[in-house]
N, CA, C and O atoms as a DFTB+ gen file, in Angstrom:
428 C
 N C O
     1  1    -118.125     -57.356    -203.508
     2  2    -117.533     -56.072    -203.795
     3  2    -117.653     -55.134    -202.596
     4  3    -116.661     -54.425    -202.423
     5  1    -118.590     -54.992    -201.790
     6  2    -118.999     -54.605    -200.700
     7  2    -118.121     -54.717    -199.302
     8  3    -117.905     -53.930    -198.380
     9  1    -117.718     -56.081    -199.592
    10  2    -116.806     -56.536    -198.789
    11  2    -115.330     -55.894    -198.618
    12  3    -114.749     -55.436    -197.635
    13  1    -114.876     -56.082    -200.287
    14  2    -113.421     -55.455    -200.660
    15  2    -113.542     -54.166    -200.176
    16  3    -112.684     -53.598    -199.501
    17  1    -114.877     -53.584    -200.607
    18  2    -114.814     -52.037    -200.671
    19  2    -114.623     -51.822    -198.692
    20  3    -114.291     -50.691    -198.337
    21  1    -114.756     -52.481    -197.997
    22  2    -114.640     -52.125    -196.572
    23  2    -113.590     -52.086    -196.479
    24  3    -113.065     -51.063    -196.037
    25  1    -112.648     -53.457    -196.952
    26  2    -111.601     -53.748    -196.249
    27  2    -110.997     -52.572    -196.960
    28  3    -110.621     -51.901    -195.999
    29  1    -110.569     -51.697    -198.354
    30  2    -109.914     -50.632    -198.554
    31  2    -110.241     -49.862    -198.203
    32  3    -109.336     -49.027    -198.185
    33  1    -111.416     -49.368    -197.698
    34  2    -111.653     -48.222    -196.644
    35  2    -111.263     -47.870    -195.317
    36  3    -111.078     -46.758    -194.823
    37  1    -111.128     -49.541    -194.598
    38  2    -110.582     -49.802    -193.390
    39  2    -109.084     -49.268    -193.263
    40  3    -108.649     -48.404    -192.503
    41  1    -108.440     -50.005    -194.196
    42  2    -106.946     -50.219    -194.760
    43  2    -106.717     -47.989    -194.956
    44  3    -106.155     -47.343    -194.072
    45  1    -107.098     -47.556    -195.799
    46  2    -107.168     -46.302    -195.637
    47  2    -106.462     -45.008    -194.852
    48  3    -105.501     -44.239    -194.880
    49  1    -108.247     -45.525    -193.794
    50  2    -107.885     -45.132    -192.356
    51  2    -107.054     -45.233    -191.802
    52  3    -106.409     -44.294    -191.335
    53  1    -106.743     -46.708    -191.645
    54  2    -105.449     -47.270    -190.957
    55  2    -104.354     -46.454    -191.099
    56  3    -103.851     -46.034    -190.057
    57  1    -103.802     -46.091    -192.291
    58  2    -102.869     -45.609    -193.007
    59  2    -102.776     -44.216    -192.491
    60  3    -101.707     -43.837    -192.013
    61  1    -103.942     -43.315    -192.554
    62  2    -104.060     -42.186    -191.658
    63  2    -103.722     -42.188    -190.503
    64  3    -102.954     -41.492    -189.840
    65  1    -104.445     -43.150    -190.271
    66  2    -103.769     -43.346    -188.153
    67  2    -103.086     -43.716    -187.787
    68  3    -102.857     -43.610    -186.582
    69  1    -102.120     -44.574    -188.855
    70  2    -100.724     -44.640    -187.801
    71  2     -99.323     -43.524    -188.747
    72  3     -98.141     -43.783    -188.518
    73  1     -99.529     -42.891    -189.291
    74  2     -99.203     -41.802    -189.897
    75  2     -99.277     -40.687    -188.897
    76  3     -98.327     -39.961    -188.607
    77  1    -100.837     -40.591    -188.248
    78  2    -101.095     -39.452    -187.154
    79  2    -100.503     -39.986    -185.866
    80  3    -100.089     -39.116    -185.099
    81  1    -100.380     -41.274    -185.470
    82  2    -100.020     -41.728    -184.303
    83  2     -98.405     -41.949    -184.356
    84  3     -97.830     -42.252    -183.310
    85  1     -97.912     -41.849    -185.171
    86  2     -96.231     -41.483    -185.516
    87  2     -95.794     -40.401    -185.084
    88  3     -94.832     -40.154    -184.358
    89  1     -96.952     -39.413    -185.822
    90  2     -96.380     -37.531    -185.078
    91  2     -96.775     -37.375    -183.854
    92  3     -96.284     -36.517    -183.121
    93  1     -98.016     -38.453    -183.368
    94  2     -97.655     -37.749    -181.878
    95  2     -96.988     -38.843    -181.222
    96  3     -97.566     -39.075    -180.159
    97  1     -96.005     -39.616    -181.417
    98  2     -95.598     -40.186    -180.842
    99  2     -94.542     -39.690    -180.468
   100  3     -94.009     -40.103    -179.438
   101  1     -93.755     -38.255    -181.537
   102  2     -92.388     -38.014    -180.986
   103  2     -92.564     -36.785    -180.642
   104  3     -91.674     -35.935    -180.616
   105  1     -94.535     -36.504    -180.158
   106  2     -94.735     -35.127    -179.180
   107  2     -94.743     -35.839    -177.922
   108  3     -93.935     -35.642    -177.014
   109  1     -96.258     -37.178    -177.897
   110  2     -95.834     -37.563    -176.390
   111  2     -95.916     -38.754    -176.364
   112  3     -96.724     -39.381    -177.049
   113  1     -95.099     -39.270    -175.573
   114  2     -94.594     -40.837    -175.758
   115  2     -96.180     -41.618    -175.582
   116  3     -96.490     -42.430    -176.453
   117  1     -97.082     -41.365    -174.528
   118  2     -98.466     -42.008    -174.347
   119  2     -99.100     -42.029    -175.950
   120  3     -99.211     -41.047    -176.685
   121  1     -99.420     -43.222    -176.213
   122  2    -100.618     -43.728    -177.021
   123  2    -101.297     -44.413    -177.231
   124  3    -100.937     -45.501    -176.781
   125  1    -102.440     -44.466    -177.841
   126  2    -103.482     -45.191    -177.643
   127  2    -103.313     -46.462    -178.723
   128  3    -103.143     -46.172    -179.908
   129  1    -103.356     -47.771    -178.345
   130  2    -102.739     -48.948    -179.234
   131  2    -104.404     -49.584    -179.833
   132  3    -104.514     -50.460    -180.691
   133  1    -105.514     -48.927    -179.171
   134  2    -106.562     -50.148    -179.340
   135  2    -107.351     -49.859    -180.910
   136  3    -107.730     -50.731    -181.692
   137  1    -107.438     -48.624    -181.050
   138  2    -107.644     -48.017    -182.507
   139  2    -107.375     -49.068    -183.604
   140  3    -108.130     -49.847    -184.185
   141  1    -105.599     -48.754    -183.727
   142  2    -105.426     -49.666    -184.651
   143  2    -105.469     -51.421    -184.977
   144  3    -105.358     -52.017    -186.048
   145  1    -105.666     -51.911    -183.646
   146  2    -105.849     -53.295    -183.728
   147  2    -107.226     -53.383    -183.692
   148  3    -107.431     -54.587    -183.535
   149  1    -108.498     -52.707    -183.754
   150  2    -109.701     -52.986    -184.014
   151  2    -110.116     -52.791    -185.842
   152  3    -110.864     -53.487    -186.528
   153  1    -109.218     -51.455    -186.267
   154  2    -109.368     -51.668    -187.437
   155  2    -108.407     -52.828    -188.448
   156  3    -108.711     -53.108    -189.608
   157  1    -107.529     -53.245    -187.902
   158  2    -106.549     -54.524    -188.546
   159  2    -107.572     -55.312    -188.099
   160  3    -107.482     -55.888    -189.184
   161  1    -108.492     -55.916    -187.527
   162  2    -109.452     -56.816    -187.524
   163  2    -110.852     -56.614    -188.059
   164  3    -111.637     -57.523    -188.328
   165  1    -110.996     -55.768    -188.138
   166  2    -112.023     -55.488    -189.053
   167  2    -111.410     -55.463    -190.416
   168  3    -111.983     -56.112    -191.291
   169  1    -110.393     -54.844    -190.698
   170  2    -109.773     -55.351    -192.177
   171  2    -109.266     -56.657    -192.517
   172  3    -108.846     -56.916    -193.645
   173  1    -109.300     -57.670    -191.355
   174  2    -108.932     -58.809    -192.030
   175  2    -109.904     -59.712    -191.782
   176  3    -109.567     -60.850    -192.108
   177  1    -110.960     -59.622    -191.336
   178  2    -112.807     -60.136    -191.095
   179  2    -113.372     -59.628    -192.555
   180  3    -114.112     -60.446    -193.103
   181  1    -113.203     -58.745    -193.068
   182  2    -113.880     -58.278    -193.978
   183  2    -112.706     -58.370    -195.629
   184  3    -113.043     -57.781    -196.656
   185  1    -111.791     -58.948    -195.567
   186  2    -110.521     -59.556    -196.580
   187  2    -111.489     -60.926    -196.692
   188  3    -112.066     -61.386    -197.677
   189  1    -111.441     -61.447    -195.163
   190  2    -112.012     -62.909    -195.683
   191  2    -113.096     -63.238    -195.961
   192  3    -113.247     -64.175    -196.745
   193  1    -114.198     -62.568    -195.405
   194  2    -115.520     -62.582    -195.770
   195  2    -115.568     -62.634    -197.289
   196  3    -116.094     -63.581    -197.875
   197  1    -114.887     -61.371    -198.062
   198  2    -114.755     -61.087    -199.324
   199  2    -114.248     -62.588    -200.384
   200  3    -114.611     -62.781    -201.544
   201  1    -113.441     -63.377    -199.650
   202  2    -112.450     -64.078    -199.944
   203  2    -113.483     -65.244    -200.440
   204  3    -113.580     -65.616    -201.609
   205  1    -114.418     -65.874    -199.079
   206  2    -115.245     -66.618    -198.945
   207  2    -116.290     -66.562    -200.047
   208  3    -116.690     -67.409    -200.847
   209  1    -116.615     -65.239    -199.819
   210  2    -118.135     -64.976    -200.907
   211  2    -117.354     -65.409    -202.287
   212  3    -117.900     -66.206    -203.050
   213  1    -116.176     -64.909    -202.557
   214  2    -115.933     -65.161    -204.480
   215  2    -115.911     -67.050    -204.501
   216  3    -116.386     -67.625    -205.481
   217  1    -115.310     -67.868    -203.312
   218  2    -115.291     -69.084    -203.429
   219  2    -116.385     -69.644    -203.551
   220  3    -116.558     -70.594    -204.315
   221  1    -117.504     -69.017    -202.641
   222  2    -118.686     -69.636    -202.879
   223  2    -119.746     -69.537    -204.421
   224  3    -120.479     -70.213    -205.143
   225  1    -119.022     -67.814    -204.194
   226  2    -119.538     -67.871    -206.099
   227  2    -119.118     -68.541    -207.362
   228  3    -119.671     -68.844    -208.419
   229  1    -118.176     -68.633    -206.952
   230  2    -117.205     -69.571    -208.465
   231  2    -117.963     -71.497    -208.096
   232  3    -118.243     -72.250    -209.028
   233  1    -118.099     -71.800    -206.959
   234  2    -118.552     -72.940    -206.640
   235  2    -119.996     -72.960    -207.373
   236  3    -120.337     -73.764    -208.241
   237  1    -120.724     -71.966    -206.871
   238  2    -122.338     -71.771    -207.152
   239  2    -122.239     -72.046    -208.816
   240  3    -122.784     -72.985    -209.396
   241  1    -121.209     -70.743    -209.592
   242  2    -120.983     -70.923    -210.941
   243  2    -121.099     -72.513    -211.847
   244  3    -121.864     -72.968    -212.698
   245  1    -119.776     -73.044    -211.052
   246  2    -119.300     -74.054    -211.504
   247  2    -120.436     -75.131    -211.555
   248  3    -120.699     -75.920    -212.463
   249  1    -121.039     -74.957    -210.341
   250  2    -122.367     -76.179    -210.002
   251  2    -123.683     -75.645    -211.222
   252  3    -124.231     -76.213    -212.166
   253  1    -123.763     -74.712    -210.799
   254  2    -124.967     -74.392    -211.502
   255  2    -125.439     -74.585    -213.129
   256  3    -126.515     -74.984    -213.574
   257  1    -123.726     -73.972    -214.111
   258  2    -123.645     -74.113    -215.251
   259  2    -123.119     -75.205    -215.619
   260  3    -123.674     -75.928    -216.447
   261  1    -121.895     -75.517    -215.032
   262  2    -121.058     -76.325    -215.383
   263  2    -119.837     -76.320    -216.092
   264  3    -119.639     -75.119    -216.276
   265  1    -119.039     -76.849    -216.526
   266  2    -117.694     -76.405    -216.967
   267  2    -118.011     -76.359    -218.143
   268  3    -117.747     -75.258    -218.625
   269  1    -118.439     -77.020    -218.805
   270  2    -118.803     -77.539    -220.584
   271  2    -119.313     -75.994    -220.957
   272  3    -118.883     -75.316    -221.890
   273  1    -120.242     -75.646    -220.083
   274  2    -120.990     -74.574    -220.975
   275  2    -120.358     -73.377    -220.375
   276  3    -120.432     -72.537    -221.272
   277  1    -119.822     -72.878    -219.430
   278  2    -118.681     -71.415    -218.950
   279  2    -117.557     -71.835    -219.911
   280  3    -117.180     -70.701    -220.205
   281  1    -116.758     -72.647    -220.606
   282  2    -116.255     -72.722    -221.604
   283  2    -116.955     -71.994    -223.216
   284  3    -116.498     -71.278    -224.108
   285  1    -117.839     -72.436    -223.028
   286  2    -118.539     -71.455    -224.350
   287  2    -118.865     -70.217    -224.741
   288  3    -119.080     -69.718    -225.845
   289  1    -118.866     -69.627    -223.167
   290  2    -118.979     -68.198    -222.848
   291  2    -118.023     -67.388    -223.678
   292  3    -116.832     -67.442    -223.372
   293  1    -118.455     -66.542    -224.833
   294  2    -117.359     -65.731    -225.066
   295  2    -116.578     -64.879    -223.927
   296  3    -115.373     -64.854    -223.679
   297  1    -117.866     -64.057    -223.195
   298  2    -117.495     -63.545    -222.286
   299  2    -116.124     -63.171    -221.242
   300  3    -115.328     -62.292    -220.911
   301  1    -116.636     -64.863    -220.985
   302  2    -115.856     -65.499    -219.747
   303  2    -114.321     -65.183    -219.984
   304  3    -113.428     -64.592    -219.377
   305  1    -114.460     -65.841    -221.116
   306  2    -112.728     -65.980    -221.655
   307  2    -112.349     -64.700    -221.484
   308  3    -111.178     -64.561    -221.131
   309  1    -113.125     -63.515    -221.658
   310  2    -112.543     -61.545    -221.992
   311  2    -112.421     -61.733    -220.104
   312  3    -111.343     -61.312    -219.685
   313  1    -112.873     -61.999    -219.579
   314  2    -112.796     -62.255    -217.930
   315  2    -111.884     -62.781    -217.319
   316  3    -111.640     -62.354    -216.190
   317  1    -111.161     -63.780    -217.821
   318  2    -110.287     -64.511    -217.655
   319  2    -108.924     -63.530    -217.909
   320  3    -108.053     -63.151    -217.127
   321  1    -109.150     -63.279    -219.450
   322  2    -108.279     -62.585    -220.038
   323  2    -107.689     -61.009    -219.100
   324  3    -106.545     -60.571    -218.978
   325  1    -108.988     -60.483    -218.576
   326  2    -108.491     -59.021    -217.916
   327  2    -108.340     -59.537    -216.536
   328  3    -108.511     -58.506    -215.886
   329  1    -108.132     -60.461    -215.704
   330  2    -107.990     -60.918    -215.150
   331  2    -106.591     -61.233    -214.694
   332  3    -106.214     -60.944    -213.559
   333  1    -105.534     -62.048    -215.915
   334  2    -104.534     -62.234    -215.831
   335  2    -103.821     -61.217    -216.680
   336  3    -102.652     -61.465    -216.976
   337  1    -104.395     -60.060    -217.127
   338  2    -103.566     -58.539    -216.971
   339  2    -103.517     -57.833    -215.997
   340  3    -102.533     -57.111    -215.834
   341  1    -104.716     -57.851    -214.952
   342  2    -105.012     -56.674    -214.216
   343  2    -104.297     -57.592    -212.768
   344  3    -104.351     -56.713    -211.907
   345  1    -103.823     -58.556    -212.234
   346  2    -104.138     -59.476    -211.017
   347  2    -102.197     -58.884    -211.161
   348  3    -101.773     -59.228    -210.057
   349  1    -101.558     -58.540    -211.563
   350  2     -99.553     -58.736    -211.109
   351  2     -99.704     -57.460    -210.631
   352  3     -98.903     -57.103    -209.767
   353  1    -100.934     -56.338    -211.164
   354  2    -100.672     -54.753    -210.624
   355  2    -101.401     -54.547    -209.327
   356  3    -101.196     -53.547    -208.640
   357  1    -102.314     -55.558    -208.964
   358  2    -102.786     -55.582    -207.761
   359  2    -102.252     -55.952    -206.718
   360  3    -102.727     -55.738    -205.603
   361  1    -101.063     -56.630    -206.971
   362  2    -100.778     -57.107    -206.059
   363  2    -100.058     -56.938    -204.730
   364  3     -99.871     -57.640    -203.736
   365  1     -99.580     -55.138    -205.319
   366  2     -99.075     -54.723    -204.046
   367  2    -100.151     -53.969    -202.769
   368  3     -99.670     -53.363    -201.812
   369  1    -101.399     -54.117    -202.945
   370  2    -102.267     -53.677    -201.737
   371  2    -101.968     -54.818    -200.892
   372  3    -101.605     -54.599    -199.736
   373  1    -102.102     -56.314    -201.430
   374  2    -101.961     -57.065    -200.332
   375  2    -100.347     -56.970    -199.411
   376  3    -100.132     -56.955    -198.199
   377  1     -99.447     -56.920    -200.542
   378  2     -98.087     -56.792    -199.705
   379  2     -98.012     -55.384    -198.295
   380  3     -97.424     -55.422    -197.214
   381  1     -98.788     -54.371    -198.856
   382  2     -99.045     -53.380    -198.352
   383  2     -99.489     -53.594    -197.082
   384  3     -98.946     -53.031    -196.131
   385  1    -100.851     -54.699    -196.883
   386  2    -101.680     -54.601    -196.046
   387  2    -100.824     -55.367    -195.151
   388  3    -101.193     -54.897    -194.075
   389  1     -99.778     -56.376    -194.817
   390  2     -99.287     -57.062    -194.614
   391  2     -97.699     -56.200    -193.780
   392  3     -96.764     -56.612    -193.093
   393  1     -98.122     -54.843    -194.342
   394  2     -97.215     -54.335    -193.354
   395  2     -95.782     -54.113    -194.170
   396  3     -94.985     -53.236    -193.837
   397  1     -95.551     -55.055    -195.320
   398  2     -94.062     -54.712    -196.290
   399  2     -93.958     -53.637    -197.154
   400  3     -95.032     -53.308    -197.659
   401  1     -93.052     -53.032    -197.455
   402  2     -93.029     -52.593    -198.556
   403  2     -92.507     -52.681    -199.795
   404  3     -91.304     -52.737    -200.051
   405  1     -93.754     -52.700    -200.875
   406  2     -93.878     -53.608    -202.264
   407  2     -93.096     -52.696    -203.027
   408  3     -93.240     -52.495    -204.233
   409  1     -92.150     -52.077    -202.179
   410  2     -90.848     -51.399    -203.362
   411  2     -89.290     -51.658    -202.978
   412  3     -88.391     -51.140    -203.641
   413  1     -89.042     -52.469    -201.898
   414  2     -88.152     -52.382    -201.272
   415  2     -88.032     -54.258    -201.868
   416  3     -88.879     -55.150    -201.826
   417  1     -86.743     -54.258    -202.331
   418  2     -86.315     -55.429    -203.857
   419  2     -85.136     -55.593    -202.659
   420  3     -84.280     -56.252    -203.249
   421  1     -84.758     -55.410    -201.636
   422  2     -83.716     -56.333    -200.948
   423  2     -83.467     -57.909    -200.731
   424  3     -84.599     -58.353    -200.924
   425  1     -82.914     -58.649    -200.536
   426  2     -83.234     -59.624    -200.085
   427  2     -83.286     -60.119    -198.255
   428  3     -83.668     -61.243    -197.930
């Protein structure tokens, strides 16, 4: 969570700074390019880190309990369940981060 929480903080910023580096771009043509490619790498070091840790946890899960008994979990299933409600509305940060925009239905 720690992880995610960077990379949307990173992502953020980003958003601020090339927003601010837009207006001064059509005061003065000079700008500074290294800003934003240190934070696009730190936001995508810290995407995968995030990425890694849930694989390793669902692995750890899977090993540890086993499938037979995370099946029994009432829990799990309510997890599963808000899971595949909440995962189609998320999905435009990643399109976002990626530079598209998750409203533009052209082909």
């Amino acid at each position: 969570m720690l992880l995610i929480g960077v990379a949307l903080g990173v992502g953020v910023v980003d958003t601020n700074n090339s927003s601010a580096a837009a207006q001064s771009m059509t005061e003065s043509p000079v700008a500074s390019a290294a800003a934003p490619t240190l934070l696009h790498t730190v936001l995508l070091i810290s995407l995968g880190l995030a990425i890694f840790a849930l694989i390793v946890a669902a692995y750890m899960l899977l090993t540890g309990l086993g499938w037979a008994t995370i099946k029994n979990i009432r829990s799990f299933d309510l997890l599963i369940l808000t899971f595949t409600l909440v995962m189609p509305q998320l999905i435009a940060f990643p399109i976002n981060l990626l530079g598209w925009n998750p409203l533009d239905y052209s082909p």
